[in-house]
KEDO-830399 format. One record per residue: x, y, z of N, C-alpha, C in turn. Coordinates in steps of 0.1 Angstrom, whole numbers, plus 5000, padded with zeros to 4 digits. Layout:
XYZXYZXYZ
...
//
This chain:
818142764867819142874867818742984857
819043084861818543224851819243234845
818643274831819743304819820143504817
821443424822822143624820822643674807
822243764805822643864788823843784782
825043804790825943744788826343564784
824943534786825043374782824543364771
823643474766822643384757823343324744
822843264738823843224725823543314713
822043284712821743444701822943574702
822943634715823543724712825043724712
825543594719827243584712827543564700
826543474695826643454677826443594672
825443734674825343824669826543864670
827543934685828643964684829643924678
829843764676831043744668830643764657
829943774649829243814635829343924637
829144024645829644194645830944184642
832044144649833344114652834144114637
833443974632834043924621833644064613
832544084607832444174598833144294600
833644384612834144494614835544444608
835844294608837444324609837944274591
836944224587836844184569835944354568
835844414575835744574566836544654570
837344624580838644764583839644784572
839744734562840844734554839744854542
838644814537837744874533837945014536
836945034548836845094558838145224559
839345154556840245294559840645354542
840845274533840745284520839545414514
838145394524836945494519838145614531
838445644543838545724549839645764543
840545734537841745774528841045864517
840145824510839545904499838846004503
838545994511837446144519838346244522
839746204529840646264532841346404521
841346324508842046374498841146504490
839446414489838846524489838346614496
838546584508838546734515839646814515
840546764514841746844512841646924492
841346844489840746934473839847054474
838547024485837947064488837947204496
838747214502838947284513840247364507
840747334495842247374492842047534495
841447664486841147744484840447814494
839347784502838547844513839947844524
840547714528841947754539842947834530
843247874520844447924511845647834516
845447704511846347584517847547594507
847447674491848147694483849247804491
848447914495849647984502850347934512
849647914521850447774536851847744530
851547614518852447544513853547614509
853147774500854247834494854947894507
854547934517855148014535856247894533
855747774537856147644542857747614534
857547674518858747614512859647754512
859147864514860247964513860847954527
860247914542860947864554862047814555
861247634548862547554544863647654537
863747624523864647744517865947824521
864847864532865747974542866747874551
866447754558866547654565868447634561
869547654566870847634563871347474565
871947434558872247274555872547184571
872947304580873647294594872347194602
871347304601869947234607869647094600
869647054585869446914583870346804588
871946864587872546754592872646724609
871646834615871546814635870046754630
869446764619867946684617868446484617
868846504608869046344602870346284614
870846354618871946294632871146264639
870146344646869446314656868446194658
867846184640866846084637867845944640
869245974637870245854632870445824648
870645884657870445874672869545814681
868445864677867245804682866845664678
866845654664866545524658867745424668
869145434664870145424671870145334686
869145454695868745344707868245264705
866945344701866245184701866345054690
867345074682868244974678868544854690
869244924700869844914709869144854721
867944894724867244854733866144694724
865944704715865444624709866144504710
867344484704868544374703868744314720
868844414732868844354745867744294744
866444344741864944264746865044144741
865444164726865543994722866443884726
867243924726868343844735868043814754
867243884757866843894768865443804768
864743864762863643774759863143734750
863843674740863643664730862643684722
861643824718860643874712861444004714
860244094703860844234701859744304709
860044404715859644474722858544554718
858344624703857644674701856744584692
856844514685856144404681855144344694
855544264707855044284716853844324723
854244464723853244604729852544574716
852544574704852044604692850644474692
850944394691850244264693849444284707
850044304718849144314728848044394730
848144514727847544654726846644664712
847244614700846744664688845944524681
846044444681845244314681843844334684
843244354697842244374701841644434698
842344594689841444654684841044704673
842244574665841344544648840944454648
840644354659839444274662840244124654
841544114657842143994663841843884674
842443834673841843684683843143674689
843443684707843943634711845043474710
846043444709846343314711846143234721
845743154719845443044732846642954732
846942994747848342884752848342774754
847242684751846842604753846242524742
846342544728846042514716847142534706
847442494696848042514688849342474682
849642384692851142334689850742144682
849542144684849241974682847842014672
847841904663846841904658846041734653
845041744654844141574653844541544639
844141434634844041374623843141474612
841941514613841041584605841841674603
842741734612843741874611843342014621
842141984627841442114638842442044651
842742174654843642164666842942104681
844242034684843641914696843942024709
843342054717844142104734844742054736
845742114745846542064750846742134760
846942164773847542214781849042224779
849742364779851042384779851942384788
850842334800851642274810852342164816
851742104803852541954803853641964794
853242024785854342054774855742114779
855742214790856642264796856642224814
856342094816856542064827858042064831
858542074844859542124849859841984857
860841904854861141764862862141814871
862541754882863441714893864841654886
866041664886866941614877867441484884
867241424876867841254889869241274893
869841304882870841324888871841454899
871241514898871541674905872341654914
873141774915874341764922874441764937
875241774945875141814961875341974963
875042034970874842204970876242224978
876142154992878042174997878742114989
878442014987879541914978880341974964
879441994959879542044947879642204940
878042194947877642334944878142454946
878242414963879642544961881142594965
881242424962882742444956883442554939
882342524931882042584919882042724924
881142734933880842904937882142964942
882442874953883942934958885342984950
885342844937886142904929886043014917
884943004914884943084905884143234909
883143204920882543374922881343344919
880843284912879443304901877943164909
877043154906876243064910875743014901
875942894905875642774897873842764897
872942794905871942804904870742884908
869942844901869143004895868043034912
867543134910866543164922865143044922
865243064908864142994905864142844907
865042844905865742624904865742614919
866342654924866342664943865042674949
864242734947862842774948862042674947
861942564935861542444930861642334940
863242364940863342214955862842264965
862842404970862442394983861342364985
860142394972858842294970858842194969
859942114962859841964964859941874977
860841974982861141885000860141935006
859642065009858542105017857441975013
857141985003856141835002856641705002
857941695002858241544998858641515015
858741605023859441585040858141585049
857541665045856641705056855541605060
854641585045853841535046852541585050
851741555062850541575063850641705074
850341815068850341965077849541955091
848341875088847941885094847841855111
849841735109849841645120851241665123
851541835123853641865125853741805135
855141785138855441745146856441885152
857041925161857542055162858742075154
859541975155860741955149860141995130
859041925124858741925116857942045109
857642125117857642285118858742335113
859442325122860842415118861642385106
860942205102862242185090861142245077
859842295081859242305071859342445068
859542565078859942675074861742695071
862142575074863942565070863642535051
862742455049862942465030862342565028
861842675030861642735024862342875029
863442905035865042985035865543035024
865643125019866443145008867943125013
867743205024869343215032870043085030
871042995027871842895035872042855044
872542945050873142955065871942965075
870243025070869543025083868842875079
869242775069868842675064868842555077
870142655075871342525084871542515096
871142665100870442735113868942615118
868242635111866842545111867142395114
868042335108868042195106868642165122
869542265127870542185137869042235151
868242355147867142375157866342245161
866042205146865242035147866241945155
867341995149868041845159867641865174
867941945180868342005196866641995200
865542025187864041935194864141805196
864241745187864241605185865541535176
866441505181867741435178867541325166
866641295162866041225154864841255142
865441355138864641455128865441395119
865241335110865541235097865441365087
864741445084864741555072865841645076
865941705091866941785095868641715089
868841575092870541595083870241565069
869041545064868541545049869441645047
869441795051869341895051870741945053
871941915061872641915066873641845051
873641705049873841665044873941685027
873041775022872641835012873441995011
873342035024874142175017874742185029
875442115043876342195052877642105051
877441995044878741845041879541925025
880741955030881441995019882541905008
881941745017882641655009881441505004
881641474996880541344993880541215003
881841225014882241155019881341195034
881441345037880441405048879341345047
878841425033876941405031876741255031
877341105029876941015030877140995043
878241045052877440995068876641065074
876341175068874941205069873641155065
874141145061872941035048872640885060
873640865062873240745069872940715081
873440865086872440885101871340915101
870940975091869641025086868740875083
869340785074868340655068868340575083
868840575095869040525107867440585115
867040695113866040755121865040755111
864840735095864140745087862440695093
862640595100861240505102860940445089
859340465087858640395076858240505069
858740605073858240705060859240655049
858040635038858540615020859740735016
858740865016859240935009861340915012
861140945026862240975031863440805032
863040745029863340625024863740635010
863140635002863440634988864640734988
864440904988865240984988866540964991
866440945008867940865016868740755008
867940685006868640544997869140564982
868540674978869040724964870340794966
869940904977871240974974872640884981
872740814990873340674990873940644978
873340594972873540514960874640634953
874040774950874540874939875640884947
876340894963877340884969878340764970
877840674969878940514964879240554952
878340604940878740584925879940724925
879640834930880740934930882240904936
881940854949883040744954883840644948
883440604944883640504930883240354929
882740294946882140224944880840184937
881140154919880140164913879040044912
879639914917879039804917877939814927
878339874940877439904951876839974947
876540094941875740214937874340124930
874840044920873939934908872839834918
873639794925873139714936871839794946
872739894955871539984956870740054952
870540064932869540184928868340044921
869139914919868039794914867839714925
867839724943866839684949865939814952
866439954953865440044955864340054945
864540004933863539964919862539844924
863139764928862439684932861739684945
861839734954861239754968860239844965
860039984951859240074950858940064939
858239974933858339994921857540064908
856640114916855440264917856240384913
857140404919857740514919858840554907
858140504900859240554879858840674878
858440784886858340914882859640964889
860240904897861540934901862540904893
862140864880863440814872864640774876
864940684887866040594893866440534879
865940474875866640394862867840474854
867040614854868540704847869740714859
869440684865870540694877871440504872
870540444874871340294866871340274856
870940374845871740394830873140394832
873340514836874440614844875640504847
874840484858876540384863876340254861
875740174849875840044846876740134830
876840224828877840264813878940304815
879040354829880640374838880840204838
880340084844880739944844881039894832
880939964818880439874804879939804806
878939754812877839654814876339694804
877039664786876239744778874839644778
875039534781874039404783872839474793
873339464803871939514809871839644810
872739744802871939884798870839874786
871239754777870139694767868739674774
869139564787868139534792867039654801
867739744810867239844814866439944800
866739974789866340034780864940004773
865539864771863839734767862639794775
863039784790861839824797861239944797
862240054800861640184800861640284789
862340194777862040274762861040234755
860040294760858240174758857340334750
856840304742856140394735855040504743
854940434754853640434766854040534775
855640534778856040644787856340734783
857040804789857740984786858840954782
859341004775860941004768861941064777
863141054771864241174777864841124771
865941254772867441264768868241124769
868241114782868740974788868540844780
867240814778866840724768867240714756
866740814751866640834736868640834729
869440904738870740934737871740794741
871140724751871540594760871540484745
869840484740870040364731870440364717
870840534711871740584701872940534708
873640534715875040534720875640354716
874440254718874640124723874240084706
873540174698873740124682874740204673
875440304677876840354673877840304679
877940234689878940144695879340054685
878039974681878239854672879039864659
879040014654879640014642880540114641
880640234652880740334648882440274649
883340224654884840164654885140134639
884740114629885140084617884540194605
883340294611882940364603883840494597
883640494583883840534576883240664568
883340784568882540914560882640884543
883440824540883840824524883640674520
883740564528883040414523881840434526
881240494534879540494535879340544521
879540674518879340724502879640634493
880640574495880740474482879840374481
879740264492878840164496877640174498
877240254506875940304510876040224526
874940294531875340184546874640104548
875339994558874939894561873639864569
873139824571871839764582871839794594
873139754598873139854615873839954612
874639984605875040174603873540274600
872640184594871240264592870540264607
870440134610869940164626870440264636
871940264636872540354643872240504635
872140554624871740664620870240744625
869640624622868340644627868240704641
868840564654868640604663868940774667
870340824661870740924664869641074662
869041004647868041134643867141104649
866940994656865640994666865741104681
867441054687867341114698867841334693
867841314684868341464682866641514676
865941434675864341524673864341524684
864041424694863441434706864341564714
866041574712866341704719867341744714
867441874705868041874694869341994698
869341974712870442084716871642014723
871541844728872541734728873941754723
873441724711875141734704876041854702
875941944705876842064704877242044720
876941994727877641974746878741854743
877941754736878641634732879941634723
879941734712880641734703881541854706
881441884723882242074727882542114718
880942174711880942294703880642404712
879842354722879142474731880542394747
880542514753881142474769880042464779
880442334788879142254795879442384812
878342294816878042404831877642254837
878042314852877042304859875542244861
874942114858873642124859872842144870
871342214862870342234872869942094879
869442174892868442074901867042034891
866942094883865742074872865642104861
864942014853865142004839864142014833
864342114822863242104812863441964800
862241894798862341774787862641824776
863341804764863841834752864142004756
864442024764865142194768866842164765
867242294765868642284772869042314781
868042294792868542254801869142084806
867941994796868641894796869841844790
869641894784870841874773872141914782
872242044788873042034795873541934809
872341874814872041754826873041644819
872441614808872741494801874441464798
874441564793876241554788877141594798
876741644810877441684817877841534824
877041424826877541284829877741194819
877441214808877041064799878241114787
879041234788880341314778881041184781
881641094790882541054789882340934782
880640874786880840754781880640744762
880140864759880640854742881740874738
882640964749884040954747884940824744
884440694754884440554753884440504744
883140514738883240444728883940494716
884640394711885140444696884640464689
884740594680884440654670882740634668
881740724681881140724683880340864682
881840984686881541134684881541124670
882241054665882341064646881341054642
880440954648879240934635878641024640
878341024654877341174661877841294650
878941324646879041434642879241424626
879241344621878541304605877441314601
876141264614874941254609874341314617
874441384627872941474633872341534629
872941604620873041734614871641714608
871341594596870641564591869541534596
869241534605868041524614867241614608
867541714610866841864605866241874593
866641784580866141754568865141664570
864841584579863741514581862641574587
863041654601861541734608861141814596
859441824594858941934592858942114596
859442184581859342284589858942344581
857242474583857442504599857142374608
857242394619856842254625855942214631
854942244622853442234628853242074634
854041974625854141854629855441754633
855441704638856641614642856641494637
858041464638858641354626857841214640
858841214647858941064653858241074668
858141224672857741284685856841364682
856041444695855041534692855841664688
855541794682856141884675856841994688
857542014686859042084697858442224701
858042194713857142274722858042434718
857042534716857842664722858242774733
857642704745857942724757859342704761
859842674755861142584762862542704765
862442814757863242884759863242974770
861743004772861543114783862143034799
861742884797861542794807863142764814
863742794799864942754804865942834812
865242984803865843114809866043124825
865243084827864243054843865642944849
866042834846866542724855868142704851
868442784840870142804839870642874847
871742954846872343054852872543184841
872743294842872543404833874143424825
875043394831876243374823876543274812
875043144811875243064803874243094789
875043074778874143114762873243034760
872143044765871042944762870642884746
870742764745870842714733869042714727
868942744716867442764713867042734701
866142614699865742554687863942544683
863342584673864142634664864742794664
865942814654866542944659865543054649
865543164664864643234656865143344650
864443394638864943494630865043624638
865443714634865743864637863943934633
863543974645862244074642862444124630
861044204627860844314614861644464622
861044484633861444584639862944634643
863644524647865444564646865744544631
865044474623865744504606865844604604
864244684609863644834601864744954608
864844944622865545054632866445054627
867544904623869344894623869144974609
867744944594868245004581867645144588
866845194592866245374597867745434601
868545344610869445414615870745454607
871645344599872145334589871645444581
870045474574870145544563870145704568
869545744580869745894584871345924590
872045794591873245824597874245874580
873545794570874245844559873645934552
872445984555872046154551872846214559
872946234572873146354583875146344573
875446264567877346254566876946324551
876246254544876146374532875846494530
875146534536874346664538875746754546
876046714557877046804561878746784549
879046694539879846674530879646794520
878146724515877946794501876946874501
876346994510875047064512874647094498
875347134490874447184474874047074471
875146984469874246834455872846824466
873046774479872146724486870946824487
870846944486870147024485869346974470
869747014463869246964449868746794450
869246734455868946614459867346634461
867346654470865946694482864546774475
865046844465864546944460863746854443
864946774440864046654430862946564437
863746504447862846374458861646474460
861446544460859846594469859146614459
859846684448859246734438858746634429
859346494427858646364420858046314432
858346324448857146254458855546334454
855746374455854746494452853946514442
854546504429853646494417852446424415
852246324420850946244415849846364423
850246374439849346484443849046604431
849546674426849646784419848646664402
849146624400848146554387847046514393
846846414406845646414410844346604411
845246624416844446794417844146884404
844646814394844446914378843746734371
843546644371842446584366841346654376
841046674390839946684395839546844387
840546904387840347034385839647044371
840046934360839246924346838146904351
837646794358836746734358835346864362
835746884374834947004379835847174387
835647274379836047374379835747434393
836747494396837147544410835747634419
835347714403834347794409832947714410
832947564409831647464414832147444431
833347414429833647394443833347544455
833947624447834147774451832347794459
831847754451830147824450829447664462
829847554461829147484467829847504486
831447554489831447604499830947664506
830347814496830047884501828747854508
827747744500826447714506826147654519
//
């Protein structure tokens, strides 16, 4: 293989050694161009008659009537003003400042900054040099086990209130997940299986639903087509499970469509209320697949073995999948806080804890809670309706709020259950926070609290909902500086039009002490060396 310029190593080591040095001398570097400045301006004073300039320049002002400063400093108080204005939407919008932003993007590069790598930096090894990581695991995007029905549910919500429950983007996700989870092998459509494959990917509804009844009228036996039907044309839970079960009737031996069918089964008994049956069918579908834990079924029989108070084998279900080896969640981590505040939280006390100190399992149960509030620290304000719940997404971000919102939107009732269970949750969460590190380069009990999560979330909420965001970030430099720029010209342009004399005299001190060191700088040079050396070396 030929070696190209751009490989060699010699010369990348010479460039980043150019690099480095230009950017440990730019501070240098403008400090010498600052002093050149001054003496050319020394230099040059007399050959430009820069002394006269200045005296034109102040008898103009002078002349200048108080009217023009106060449409001066109004106008400065206006402009700052917007972009006050426009700043505050960007961050709330996207939470960064706008000109900060541009500033870093554009101006980085070319005082010979280093790019951030999205893919470093949030984890670091034992020695302390940062480990990679792809940030795409960090903000992977899950399927919500529990997710609602789109007729059923979804847009009943819409109907009453006007607004949508879910985002372009969250819609978009499933129609990826069924396009792959129905179709299968492209290479072998079947016709029917054509059409259901351009039916997920419909933004429309209605031509959704159009598509699905097309597959029927090919083949009456299109098992994805009342998938489909069932999912968003059944406006009762009672519809979509006999759809559902006309559908597991034609399924064959395809898995996928097996699994799926049989789950949402299960999620239609448990809404029904037959909850024993739901239990029944989500722990033989565990058992017949039992490969398939990336479908997190188990959270589905967290769920409705805590609707049964069957806290015994919610223990037992926990034992298994609360294993150091897997992926966490909400579900877990919140599930086996709930089942060690149970134990105590009926007799706890805010003022005998202080006195006594607590007990062995009041410490357990503390624990667990500051465990599941590191792992997702936006939980308890849904739980403790500090914040108002929504709607959850078809997909969830891990320690997001979007989960958080997933989570409480089913599992609200069963802390309600338990006695005095919101109490301790709302005694001790709080404290969690005094344990993580911060900043949070490192994490307490988990890896450290990705910062993707809010962009991610923006993406899979709805826009009417306040996206909860941890950790909370402070206010830019740039809306501090605009809101004080705008405030202080807004209270020149009110004085100046109040009091034009004092403020005149005002103005007339301020420049006259801004200014002074220039004027002493220029009469030490002038001791030093007399005008007519300067005078005579111009002229050469």
């Amino acid at each position: 293989m030929e070696d190209t310029p751009g490989s060699n190593p010699q010369s990348l080591r010479f460039t980043e050694k150019l690099k480095s040095w230009l950017s440990c001398s730019w501070t240098y570097l403008c400090l010498i161009w600052f002093g050149m400045v001054l003496i050319m301006i020394y230099v040059l004073w007399s050959p430009l008659k820069l002394q006269e300039s200045l005296t034109s320049a102040s008898v103009f002002l002078n002349t200048l009537t108080p009217k023009f400063y106060v449409a001066l400093t109004g106008t400065s108080s206006l402009i700052s003003g917007l972009i006050l204005i426009f700043e505050w939407w960007y961050f709330r919008k996207y939470g960064t400042s706008f000109i900060e932003q541009v500033s870093v993007s554009h101006l980085r590069p070319l005082l010979g900054g280093v790019e951030s790598n999205s893919t470093t930096g949030l984890f670091s090894s034992v020695n302390g040099e940062a480990e990679p990581r792809p940030s795409v695991s960090e903000c992977k995007v899950w399927r919500n086990p529990l997710n609602l029905f789109r007729g059923a549910e979804y847009n009943r919500y819409t109907w009453v209130t006007g607004k949508e429950p879910l985002t372009y983007y969250d819609m978009n996700l499933s129609a990826q997940d069924h396009q792959t989870f129905f179709t299968g092998d492209t290479q072998q459509l079947r016709p029917e299986d054509a059409v259901m494959q351009k039916a997920w990917r419909e933004r429309n509804p209605q031509a959704r639903i159009r598509a699905a009844y097309q597959a029927i009228k090919i083949n009456h036996e299109c098992a994805a087509a009342y998938v489909l039907l069932a999912e968003e044309e059944a406006t009762t839970i009672t519809e979509a499970e006999r759809l559902f079960k006309k559908a597991l009737s034609f399924a064959g031996k395809d898995i996928n469509l097996l699994v799926y069918i049989k789950r949402r089964l299960a999620m239609c008994a448990r809404k029904l209320g037959r909850i024993k049956e739901a239990v029944k069918m989500m722990r033989e579908l565990m058992k017949e697949f039992p490969l398939l834990g990336m479908l997190n079924i188990h959270e589905n029989l967290l769920e409705a073995l805590l609707e049964l108070q069957a806290y015994a084998d919610v223990q037992a279900v926990l034992a298994k999948y609360d294993d150091i080896s897997l992926p966490k969640s909400a579900t877990i981590c919140y599930t086996s806080a709930l089942l060690k505040a149970r134990a105590v939280s009926d007799k706890f006390s805010p003022e005998a804890a202080s006195r006594r100190g607590l007990s062995t399992a009041e410490m357990n149960a503390v624990e667990a809670i500051h465990r599941a509030v590191e792992f997702n620290p936006h939980v308890p304000k849904y739980l403790l309706e500090m914040k108002s719940l929504i709607l959850p997404p078809e997909h969830i971000l891990k320690r997001g709020d979007s989960e958080a919102v997933a989570y409480a939107f089913f599992h609200l009732q069963h802390w309600k259950r338990a006695e005095g269970a919101l109490n301790l949750l709302h005694c001790t969460w709080e404290g969690t926070f005094r344990i993580i590190p911060y900043p949070l380069e490192k994490g307490h009990l988990f890896y450290p609290y990705p910062g993707c999560t809010e962009t991610a979330d923006r993406e899979l909420l709805p826009s009417f909902h306040e996206v909860s965001v941890y950790p909370k970030k402070e206010l830019p430099f740039f809306i501090l500086f605009t809101a004080g720029l705008c405030s202080f010209t807004a209270m020149l342009a009110m004085l100046t039009h109040q009091f034009p004399e004092l403020m005149g005299i005002f103005a007339k001190a301020f420049f006259s002490t801004l200014f002074a060191p220039l004027g002493f700088f220029a009469d030490k040079m002038e001791s030093f060396m007399p005008s007519s050396f300067w005078h005579q070396l111009t002229r050469i």
